[in-house]
Every structure is written in C-alpha cells, then in structure tokens.
C-alpha positions in Angstrom: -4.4 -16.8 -11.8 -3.1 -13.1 -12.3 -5.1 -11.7 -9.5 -3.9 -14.5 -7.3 -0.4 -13.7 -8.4 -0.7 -10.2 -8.1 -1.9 -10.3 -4.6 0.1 -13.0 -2.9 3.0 -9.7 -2.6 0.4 -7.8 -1.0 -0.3 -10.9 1.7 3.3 -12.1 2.2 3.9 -8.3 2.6 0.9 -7.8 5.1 1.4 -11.1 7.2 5.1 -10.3 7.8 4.5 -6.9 9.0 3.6 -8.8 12.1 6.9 -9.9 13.1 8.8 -7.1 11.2 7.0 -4.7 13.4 8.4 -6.7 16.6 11.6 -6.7 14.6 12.2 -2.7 15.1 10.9 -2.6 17.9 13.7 -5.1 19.7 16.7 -4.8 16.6 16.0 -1.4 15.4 15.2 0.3 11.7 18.4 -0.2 10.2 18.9 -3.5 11.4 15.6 -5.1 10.6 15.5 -3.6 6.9 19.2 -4.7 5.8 18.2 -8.1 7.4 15.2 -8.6 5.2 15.8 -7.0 2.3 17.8 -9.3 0.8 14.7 -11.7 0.1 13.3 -9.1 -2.2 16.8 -9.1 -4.3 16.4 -12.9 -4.0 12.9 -13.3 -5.3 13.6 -10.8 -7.9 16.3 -13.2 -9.3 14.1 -16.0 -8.8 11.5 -14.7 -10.7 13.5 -13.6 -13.6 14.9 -17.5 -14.0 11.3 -19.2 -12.9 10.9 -22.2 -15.1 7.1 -22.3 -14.0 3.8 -20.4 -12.4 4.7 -21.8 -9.4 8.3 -20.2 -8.9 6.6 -17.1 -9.8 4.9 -17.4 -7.2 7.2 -18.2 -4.7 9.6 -15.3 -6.2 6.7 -13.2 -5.4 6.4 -14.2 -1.9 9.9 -13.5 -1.5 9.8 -10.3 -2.8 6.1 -9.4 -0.6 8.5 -10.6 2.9 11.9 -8.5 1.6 10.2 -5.6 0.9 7.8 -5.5 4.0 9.8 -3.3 6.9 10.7 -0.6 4.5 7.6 1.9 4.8 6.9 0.7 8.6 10.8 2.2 8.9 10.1 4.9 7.6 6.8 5.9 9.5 8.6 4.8 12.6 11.0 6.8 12.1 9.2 10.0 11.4 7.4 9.2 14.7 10.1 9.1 17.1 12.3 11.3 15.6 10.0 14.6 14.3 7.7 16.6 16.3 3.6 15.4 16.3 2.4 17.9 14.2 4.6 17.3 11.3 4.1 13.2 11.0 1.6 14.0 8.4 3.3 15.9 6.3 6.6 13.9 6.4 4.9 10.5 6.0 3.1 12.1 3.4 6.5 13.0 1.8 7.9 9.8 2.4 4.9 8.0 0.3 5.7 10.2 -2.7 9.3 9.4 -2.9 8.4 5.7 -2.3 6.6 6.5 -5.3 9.2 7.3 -7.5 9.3 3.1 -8.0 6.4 3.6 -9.4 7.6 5.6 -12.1 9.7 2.9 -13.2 6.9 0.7 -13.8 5.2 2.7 -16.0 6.2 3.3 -19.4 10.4 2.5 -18.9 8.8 -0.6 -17.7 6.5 -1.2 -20.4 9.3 -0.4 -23.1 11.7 -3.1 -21.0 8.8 -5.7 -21.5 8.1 -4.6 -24.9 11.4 -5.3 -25.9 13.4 -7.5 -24.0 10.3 -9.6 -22.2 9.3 -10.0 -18.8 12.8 -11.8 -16.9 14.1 -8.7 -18.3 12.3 -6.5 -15.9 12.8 -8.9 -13.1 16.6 -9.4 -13.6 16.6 -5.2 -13.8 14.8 -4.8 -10.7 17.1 -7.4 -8.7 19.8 -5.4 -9.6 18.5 -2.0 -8.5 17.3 -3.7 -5.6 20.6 -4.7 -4.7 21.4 -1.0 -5.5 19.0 0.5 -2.8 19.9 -1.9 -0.2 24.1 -0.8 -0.9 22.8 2.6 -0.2 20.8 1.9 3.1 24.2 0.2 4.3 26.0 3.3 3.6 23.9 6.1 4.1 21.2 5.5 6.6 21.7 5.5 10.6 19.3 5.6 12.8 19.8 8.2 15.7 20.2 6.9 19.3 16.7 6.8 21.1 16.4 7.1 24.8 13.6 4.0 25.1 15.2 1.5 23.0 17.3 -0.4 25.9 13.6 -1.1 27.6 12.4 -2.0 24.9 14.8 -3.9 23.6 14.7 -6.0 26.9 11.0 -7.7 25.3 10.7 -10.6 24.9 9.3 -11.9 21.3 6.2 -13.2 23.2 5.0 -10.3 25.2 5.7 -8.3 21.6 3.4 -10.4 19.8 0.9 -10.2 23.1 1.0 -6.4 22.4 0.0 -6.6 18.9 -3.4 -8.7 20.3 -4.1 -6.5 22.7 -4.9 -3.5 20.0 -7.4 -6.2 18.5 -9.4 -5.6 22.2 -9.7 -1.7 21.3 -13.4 -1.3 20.3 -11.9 1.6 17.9 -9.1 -0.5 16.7 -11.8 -2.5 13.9 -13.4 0.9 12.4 -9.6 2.2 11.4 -8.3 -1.3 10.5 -11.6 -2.6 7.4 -10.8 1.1 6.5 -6.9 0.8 6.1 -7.9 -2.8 4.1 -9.9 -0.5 1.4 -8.1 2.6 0.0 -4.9 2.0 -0.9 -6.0 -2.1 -1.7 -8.6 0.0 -4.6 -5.7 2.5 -5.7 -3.0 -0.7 -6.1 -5.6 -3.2 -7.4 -6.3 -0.2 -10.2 -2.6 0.8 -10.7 -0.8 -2.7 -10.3 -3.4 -5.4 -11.7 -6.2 -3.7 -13.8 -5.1 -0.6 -15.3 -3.3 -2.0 -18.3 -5.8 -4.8 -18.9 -8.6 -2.1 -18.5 -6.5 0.1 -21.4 -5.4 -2.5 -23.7 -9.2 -4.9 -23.4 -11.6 -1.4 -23.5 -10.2 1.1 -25.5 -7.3 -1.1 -27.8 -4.3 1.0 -26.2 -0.8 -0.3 -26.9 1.2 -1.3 -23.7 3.6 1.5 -24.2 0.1 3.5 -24.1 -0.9 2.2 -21.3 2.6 2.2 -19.6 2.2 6.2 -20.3 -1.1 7.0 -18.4 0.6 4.4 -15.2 3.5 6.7 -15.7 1.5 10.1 -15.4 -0.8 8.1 -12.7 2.1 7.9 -10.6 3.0 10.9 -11.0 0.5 12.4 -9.3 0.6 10.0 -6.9 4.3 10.9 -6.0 3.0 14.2 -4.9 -0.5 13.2 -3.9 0.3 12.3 -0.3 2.3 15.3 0.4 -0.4 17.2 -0.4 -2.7 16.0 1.5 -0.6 15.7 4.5 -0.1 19.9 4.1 -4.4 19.7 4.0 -4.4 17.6 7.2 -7.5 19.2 9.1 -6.6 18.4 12.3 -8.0 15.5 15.2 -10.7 17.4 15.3 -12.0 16.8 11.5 -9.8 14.5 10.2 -11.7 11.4 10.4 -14.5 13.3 8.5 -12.2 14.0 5.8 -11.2 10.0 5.9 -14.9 8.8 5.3 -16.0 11.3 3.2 -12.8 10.8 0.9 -13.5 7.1 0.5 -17.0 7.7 -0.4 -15.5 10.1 -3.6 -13.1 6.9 -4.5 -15.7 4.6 -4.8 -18.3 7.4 -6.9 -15.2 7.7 -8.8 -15.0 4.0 -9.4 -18.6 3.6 -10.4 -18.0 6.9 -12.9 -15.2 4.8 -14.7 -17.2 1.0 -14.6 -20.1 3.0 -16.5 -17.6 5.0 -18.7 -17.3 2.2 -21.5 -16.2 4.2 -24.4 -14.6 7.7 -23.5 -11.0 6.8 -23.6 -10.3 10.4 -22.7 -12.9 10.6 -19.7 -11.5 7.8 -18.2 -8.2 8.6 -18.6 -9.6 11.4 -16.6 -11.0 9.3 -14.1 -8.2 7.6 -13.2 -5.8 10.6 -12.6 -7.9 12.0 -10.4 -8.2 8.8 -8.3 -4.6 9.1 -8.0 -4.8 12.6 -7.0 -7.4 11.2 -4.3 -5.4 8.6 -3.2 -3.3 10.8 -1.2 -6.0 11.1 1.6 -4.1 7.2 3.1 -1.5 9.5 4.4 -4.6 11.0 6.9 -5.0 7.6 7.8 -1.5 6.9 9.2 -2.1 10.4 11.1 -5.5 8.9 12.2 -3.6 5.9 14.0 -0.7 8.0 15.4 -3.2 9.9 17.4 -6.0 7.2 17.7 -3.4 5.4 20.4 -0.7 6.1 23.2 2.6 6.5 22.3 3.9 3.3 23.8 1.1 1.3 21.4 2.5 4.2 18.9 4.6 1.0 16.7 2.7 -1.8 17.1 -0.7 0.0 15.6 1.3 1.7 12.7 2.9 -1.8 12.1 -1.3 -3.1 12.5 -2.1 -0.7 10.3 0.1 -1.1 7.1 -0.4 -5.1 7.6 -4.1 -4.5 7.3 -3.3 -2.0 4.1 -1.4 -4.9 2.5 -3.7 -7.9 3.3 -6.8 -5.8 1.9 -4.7 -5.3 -1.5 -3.8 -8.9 -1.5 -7.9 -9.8 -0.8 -9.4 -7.1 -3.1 -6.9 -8.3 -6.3 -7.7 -11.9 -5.4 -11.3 -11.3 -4.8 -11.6 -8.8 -8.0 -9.7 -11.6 -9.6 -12.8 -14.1 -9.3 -15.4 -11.0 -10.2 -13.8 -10.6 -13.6 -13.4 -14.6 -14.4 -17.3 -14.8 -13.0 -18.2 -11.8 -15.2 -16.8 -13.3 -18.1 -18.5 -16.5 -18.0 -21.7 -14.6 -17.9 -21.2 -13.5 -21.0 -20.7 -9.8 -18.9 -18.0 -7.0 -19.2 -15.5 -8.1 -16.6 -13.4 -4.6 -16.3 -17.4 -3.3 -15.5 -17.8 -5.7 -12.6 -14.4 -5.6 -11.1 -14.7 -1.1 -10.6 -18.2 -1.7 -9.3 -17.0 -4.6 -6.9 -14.0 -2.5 -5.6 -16.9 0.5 -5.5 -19.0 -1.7 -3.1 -16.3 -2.3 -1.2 -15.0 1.3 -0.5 -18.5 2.3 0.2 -19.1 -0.3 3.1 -15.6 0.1 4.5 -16.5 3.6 4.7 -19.5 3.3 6.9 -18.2 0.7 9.0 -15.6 3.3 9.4 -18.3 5.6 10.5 -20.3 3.1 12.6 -17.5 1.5 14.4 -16.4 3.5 17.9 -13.4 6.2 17.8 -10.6 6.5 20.1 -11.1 7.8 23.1 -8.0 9.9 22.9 -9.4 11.2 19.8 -12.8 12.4 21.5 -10.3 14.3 24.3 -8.6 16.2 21.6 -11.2 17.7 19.9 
C-alpha cells in the first residue's frame, strides 16, 4: 500500500507530461504552469482533510498532475532561451534549486510529523504551494520567442502525433528504459525507503532519519550542478551515462549487503546522492540526441519516462519487500538488490540499443 501510494505521484506526474508537454508548446511556460498548478495546492488540501486511504490517494494524484509542467518549464526554457553549450550546466542548476524542496522534507519535516502529525505537513505544504505559485504570477515572464506563432497554429492532434513519432526513432528506446532507472532508484531510496531502511535496520529515530534525508539532499542540491560543469562532451557523454548507472547499482548492492554498519551506510547513501547528479547528462543526452524542432516533445518524453519508472520501481519494490517478508527474508535486502538489477540492465540496454544519428555526426 505505501509503495503504491508513493508511486501513483510519480505516474500521474509522468502520464501528464504528455499533454503538459503539448501544453507549452501551443499556450506557453507561464501559462501552462499557473494553469495547472493549482491541482497540487488542491491535493495538498485534500490530503491534509482525507477521511480515508482512498482520498489519499486521489490527493496524491492531484498533486502528481499540479506539479507536472514545472521542471519540463524549466528545461524548456533553458533550451530556447541559453546558448547549447550551457543547457547542462543550467539544467543542472535548476535541479539543485528544485532541490531545495527537498530540504524541507527532511528533518523540518520529520519534526512537523513528529509533533503535530501528518495533515500537518500536508496543510503546511498547500500553503507554501499556494506561496510559489503567487510568486510565479508575479515574477516569472517568459521572453517573446520568434517560433511560437507557428507553433502555436498546431493543432492538439498533430502535437500528440509528434510525440509518437519519437517512439519510431530506433535510438529513442535505449535513452527512454535509461531515463525510467536513475532518478526512479535515487527517489524510490530518498522518498519511500530511506526512513523505513533507518528506523527497521539500525533503530534510528525519525528525526534521525529526517537528518541523514536532510544532508542527502543536500548533496543532491548541488549534485547536478556539478556534474553539468563535468559534462564531457557528445563525444563521451553517453560513456559517462552507462558507466555512471553501473556505479549506482554496485552502490546499491554495497548498501543491501551492509546489514549492520550504520555509519557505512550512511556513507553509502550520500554518495549515491552525490552520483545522482549524472541525470542532468541525461537531459543533455536528449537535447543533442534530436533536432531542434523534436527539441520539446523528447525533453517532455524524457521526464514522463523519468516519472513513470519512479512510479514502477516504488510500486514494483513495493511487492519485493511484502514478498521478502513473507519469506521469512530481510525485505530492505531485497528491495536495494531489486532496484540494483534494474539499474544494471537498464544500463546495457542503454548500451545495446542504437544512438542518434546526430550524435554519431558530432563526434
């Protein structure tokens, strides 16, 4: 039930990215965000008053459609707006101050819980949420762009026909099962097992465990800015991908085995966040994997894929830990070698699968 819970934000998130991607393409990035953002507010508030599992759940879904433009925007912008060789970098930028939410839910968030229960964190969230969408309505606009009135003139249809044709690219599946992998492992650790892992292995408090998800995301704030400065180039860049992907799942197999160094695994699981960063290559990857009229729709591809394989690898990791446990078996054990497996394999078929032919020009 939790790792259904936990990953129905990461499929309502990932399944609307299809027509929020249309959606700033034809109405623009302001437009499209302020538009949807308001669900998240709503299922915030609906979560904090749910009488039941099931208005959890649909607070949750809510929250997954609200929230779903808001990285896409940003990415798009970058793109049309900032020379080629600095999307890395600034996307890169732009997932480290997205994860300054992410300090929030760490140990302010585990103190909130700890003392005034869970609608409390909810009913604070809707209000900052309400916040952040004020200041988008003040503060953001969105420069004029010369190709906007043509595209603007597409129809919903021939938009949505766009999207299937990237499904025809023979190099489209190899970056897509890898997008569904790294960040899914890094948010399936951080947002559904790291506290259970904590508090069920080693007997940490949930402030305790609120503390390392506050210093995990802290490295993660700067992780992808980092890694955007390493960005090797087109040339190597998908070597760096594979190979980084491999590490996360070695580093995932390091922490299943680790059963009683608290410290170790602590460890661990910093340095995965340090790792994580290398999804910001990814988004580079796709930039330069496609044309620059296919430019939004495989970015928008792209982070739907990232937020369908978190929504899969919690609910699938979900059903390894309740199998685990009937077994008699250590279900944290199972779960880090399941998500293991899966990095690994996503990272040959990554390797396997054809590359852009763009790509092979470039290098």
């Amino acid at each position: 039930s939790l790792g259904a819970f936990a990953g129905l934000f990461g499929l309502s998130f990932g399944v609307a990215q299809l027509l929020m991607g249309v959606g700033l393409d034809l109405y623009g990035l302001r437009r499209t965000v302020l538009a949807a953002f308001p669900l998240a507010i709503a299922g915030a508030a609906l979560s904090a008053l749910a009488p039941g599992y099931a208005w959890l759940m649909a607070g949750q879904l809510l929250i997954g459609m609200g929230c779903s433009p808001a990285f896409l925007a940003c990415t798009l912008f970058i793109a049309r707006h900032f020379a080629a060789d600095r999307f890395a970098f600034l996307s890169g930028v732009a997932l480290g101050v997205g994860g300054v939410g992410l300090l929030f839910t760490g140990t302010p968030l585990a103190w909130l819980v700890q003392h005034g229960g869970w609608r409390t964190g909810y009913a604070v969230r809707a209000g900052l949420s309400a916040l952040s969408w004020l200041l988008i309505y003040l503060r953001v606009h969105e420069p004029p762009l010369p190709t906007l009135p043509t595209a603007a003139q597409e129809t919903w249809g021939q938009a949505l026909r766009g999207f299937a044709e990237l499904l025809l690219l023979p190099h489209t599946w190899g970056i897509l099962v890898l997008g569904m992998s790294g960040y899914a492992a890094f948010l399936s650790l951080r947002g559904l097992w790291l506290a259970p892992l904590l508090m069920d292995r080693f007997h940490l408090t949930l402030v305790d465990s609120g503390n390392v998800a506050l210093a995990l995301s802290l490295i993660a704030l700067f992780a992808p800015g980092l890694s955007g400065r390493l960005d090797p180039g087109t040339a190597k860049r998908r070597f760096w991908i594979a190979n980084a992907s491999l590490l996360m799942a070695a580093l995932f197999v390091a922490l299943a085995l680790l059963r009683q160094q608290v410290g170790a695994s602590v460890a661990l699981i910093l340095l995965m966040g340090l790792l994580s960063g290398y999804g910001v290559l990814q988004y580079a990857d796709v930039r330069t994997s496609y044309p620059p009229a296919l430019t939004g729709r495989a970015l928008s591809a792209f982070t739907m894929a990232m937020f369908l394989g978190v929504a899969l690898m919690q609910w699938f990791t979900g059903i390894v830990a309740t199998w685990a446990q009937q077994r008699g078996a250590d279900p944290h054990t199972a779960v880090m070698l399941a998500i293991a497996g899966w990095l690994a394999l996503a990272s040959v078929a990554f390797r396997v699968l054809p590359e852009s032919p763009l790509l092979a020009q470039n290098k």
